[in-house]
N, C-alpha and C positions, 0 to 999 in steps of 0.2 A: 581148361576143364575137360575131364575125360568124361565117356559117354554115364561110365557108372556113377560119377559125382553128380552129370548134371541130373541123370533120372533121381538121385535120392534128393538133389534139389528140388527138383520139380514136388517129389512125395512130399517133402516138409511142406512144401507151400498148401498141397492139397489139404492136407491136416491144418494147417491154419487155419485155411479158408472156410472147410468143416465146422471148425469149431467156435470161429465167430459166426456162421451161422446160426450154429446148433445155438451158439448162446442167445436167443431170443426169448420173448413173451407172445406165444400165438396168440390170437382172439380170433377164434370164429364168430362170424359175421352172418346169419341166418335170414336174408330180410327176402321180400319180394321184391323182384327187379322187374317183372312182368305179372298179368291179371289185374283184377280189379283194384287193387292196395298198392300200385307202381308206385304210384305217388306219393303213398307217406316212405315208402320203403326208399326211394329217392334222397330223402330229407332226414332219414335216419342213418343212410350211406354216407353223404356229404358230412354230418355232424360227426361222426362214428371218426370220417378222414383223419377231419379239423383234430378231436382229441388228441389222437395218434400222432399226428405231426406235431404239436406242442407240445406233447409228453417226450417225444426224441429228443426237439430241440431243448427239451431242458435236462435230459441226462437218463429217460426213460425209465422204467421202472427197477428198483435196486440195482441202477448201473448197466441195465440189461434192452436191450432195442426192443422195441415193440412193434408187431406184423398183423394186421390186417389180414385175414383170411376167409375171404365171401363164398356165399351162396346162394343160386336165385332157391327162392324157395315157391314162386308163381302162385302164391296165397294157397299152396296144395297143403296139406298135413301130412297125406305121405310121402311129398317130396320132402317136406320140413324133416322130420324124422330121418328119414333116408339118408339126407343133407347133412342132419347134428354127426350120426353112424360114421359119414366118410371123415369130417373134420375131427371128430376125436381120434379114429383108429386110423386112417389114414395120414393126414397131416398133423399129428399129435396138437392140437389146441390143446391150450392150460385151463381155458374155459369158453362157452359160447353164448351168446345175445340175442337176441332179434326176435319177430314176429309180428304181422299187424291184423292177424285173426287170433282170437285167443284157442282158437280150436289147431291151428300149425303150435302156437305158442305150448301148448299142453300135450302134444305127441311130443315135439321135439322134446321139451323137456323130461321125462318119461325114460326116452333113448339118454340123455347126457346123466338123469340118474343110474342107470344101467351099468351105465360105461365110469362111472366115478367120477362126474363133472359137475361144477356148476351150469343152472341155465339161468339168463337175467330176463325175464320176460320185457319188451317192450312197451308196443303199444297195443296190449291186450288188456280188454275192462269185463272178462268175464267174471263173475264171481269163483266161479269153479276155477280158475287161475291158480289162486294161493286157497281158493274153500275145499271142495270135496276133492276137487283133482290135485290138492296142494303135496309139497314131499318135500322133505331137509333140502335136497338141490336144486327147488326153484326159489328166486328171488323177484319177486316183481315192482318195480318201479313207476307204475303207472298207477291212480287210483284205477280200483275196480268199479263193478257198477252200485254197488252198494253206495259206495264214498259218494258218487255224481249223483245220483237219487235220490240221496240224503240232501246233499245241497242244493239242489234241484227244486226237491219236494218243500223246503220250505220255504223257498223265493215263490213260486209258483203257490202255495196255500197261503202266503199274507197277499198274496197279487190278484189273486184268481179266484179265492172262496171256495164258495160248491159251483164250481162251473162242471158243463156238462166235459168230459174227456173223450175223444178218439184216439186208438193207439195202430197206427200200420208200423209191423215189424216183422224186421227178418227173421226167417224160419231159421236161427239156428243158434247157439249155445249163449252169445253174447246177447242177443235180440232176445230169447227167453228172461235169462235174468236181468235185464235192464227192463223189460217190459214188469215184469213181479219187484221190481225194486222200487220202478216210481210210482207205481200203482201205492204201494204200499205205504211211501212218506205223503202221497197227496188223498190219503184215502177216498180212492176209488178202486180199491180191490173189487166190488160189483161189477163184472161185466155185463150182464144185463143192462145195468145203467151206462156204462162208461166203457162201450162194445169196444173190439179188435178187428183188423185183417189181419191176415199173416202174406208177406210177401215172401218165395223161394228163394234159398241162399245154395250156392254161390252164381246159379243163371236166370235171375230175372231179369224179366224183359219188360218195357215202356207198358205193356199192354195188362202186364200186371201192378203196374203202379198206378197207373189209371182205372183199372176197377177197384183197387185198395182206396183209390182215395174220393172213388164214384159212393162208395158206400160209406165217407166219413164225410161228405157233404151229405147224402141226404141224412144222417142220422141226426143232423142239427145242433152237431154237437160246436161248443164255442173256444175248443183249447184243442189241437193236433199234436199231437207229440209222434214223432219220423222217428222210430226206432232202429234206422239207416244208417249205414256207416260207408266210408270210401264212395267210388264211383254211383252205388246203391242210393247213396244219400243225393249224389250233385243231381244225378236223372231225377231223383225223383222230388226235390224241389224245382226245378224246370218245368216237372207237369205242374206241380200245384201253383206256380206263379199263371202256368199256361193256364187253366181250370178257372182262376182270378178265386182261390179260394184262400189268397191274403188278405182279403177283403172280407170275407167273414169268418175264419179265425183265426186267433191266435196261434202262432207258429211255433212249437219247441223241439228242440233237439238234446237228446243226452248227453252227445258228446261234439264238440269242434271240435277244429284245426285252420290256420292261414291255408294251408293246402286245397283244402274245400270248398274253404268261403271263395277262395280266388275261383278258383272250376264253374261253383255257382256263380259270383259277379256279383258287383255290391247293390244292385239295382233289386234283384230277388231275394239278397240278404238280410236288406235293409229290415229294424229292429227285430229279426227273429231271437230268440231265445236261445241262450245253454251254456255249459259249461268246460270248461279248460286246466289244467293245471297250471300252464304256462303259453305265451305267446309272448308277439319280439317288443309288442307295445306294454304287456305287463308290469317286466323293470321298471321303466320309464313313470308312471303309473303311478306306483310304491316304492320307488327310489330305492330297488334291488343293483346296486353297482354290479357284481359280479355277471350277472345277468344283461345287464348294458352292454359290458361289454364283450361276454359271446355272441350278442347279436350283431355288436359293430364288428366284429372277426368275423362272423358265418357271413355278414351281407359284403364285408371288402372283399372276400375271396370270391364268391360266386355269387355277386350282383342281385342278390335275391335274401327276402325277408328269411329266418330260422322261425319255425314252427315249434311245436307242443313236441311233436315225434322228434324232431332233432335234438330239443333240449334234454327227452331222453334218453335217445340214443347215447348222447355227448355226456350226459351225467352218470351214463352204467361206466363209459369209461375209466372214467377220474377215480368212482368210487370202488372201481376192481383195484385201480392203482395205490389208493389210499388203505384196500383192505389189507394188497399185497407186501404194502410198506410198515404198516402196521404190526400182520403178523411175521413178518421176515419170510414167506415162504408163498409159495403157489401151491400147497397142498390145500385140497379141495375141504379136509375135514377140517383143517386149522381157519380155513376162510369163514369157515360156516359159521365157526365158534366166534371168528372176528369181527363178523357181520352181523352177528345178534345182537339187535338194540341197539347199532352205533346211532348216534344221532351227529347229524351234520348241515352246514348249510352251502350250499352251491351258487344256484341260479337264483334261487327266490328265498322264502325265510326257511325256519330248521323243518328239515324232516326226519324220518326217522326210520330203518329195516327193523319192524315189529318183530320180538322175537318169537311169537310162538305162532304163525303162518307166515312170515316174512315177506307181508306187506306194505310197502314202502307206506307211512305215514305223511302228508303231506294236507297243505292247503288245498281245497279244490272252491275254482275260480265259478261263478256265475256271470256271463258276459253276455252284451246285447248287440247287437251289431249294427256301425252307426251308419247316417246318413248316408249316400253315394258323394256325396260334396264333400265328406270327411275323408274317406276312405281315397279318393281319386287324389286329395290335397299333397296326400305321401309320394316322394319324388320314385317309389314303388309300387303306388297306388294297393296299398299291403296295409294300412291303417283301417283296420276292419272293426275289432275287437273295443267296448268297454266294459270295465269293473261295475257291476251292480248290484253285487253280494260277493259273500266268502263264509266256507266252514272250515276252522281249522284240522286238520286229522285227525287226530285222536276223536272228536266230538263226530268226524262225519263216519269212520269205520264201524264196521263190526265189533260188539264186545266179545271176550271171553267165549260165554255163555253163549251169545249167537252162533258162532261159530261153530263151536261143539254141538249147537245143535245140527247146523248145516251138515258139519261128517256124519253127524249120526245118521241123518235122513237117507245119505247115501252109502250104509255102511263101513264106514271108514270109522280108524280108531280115534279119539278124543284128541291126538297129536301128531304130528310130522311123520 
């Protein structure tokens, strides 16, 4: 072979190689790998893998491999943003996921509308998600805080009456509207009667969880609700075990995760209060098979129980891939039209992308958290979690009407 054959040898090969490349399905990967949210962002990485590798090994999507494309996003909004900016224009993604502040989750999304992308929110429960910050290219898969409120609010009003309320909550977009949501299904919108602290979001410190909760013991109130999420949440059930003020009140929480409860320890979680969409003991539970067995895959690969965040991580996957097979294309407007209204069932029973905010419709879980003797029993010591209510979606979202009012409030037009 003379020098000229082999150089245009070599060129063909290049171009091959080019073009099985080229022929992929980006996904950008948007999560926190560091700051306070490492940890769910951990569990939505792993899950995120898991999908990806079962989708290849089964022929990937329309024939085409599928590529994992990450970014730390350090629970910042303007790294999130910054972050959607590089993997659109830079690494051309077909679409991008992640977030576990809904305040990253609504800049980035914002940029991928921009730029002509979907964005799938994670594990973001602000209402402003799909409400007033809502647009055609966000889809969110997580209830909001509306949905957890709603179920919340009526476990908590057949359980609890007129009990007195305390609310310590983070100072910021999710901790707002979760704080105005449950006020609202457990009527105690009075603060006067059923006071607040506000704790600072994203750097508080021990010292302001203990005067947040200095001032919900002496208020004498008999029901706390930790309007706390990620790390915020674990510190500061630690002071209130410290405080010993599980001993005189009731403990609730808007939102779980196995991530958390583990961080706290089943000894200061023991029957606190709240709600979940999904955890790895809920299958099992209500005899969700499919759900069985992504838990029995997420724990034989990495030794460890799959969480709420992973199951939605792992379920934005499927259902990009189900929208992409559906509508024969990765065009972002065809997606949109594909993904209005589909209803589907995954991990748990049917849900549904609402079409007119495109809020995933879903169950939202009421769970207690059991004994330390139960929980340690799991050869994980990961059996946290029990069933002690459920709203289905449609009955726990927002109507219509609601809605439209929320845009309005913040002037936004009546739709997408």
């Amino acid at each position: 072979m003379n020098k000229k054959t082999t150089v245009f040898a070599g060129f063909l090969i290049f171009l091959c190689s080019f073009s099985v490349l080229a022929d992929t399905i980006k996904l950008g990967f948007n999560y926190p790998q560091s700051g306070r949210y490492k940890d769910l962002g951990l569990q939505q990485r792993l899950a995120a893998f898991l999908a990806v590798e079962e989708i290849n090994e089964s022929g990937g999507i329309l024939g085409k491999e599928v590529e994992l494309v990450i970014r730390n996003t350090a629970g910042s909004p303007e790294r999130g943003a910054s972050n959607t900016e590089e993997l659109i224009k830079q690494d051309k993604v077909d679409m991008v996921f992640g977030g576990a502040s809904s305040a990253v989750t609504i800049a980035s999304g914002k940029v991928a509308k921009e730029l002509g992308r979907l964005y799938f929110g994670t594990t973001t429960s602000a209402n402003a998600t799909t409400g007033s910050e809502g647009h055609d290219h966000m889809f969110r898969e997580y209830p909001n805080a509306w949905m957890t409120a709603n179920a919340l609010g009526s476990y908590l009003t057949s359980t609890f009456g007129d009990a007195k309320y305390f609310y310590v909550t983070a100072d910021y977009t999710w901790g707002w509207s979760s704080e105005s949501s449950i006020r609202e299904f457990t009527n105690t919108s009075d603060k006067q009667a059923h006071p607040h602290a506000l704790t600072p979001f994203p750097r508080a410190l021990i010292k302001d969880f203990k005067k947040a909760l200095g001032q919900a013991e002496a208020s004498g109130a008999e029901v706390l609700i930790l309007v706390l999420y990620g790390d915020d949440l674990v510190r500061a059930l630690k002071v209130v075990y410290q405080m010993g003020l599980k001993d005189k009140m009731k403990i609730i929480l808007p939102n779980i995760t196995l991530g958390i409860a583990q961080n706290v320890g089943a000894t200061i979680m023991e029957d606190v209060i709240s709600t979940t969409p999904w955890e790895w003991m809920i299958p099992y539970q209500l005899g969700f098979v499919r759900g069985q067995e992504f838990s029995e895959a997420f724990t034989q690969k990495y030794d460890i129980r799959p969480t709420s965040t992973a199951a939605t991580a792992y379920g934005i996957v499927y259902q990009y891939k189900d929208a992409v097979e559906r509508a024969g294309t990765t065009d972002t407007q065809d997606l949109i039209k594909t993904l209005e209204g589909h209803k589907f069932t995954l991990l748990k029973d049917v849900q549904q992308w609402r079409t007119f905010d495109h809020q995933n419709l879903q169950t939202v879980y009421v769970v207690r958290s059991k004994k330390r003797e139960q929980v340690i029993s799991d050869p994980l010591r990961s059996d946290f979690f029990e069933v002690v209510g459920s709203l289905e979606g449609e009955k726990a979202a927002q109507t219509l009407t609601q809605w439209k009012a929320e845009r309005a409030a913040a002037n936004k037009p009546p739709h997408l």
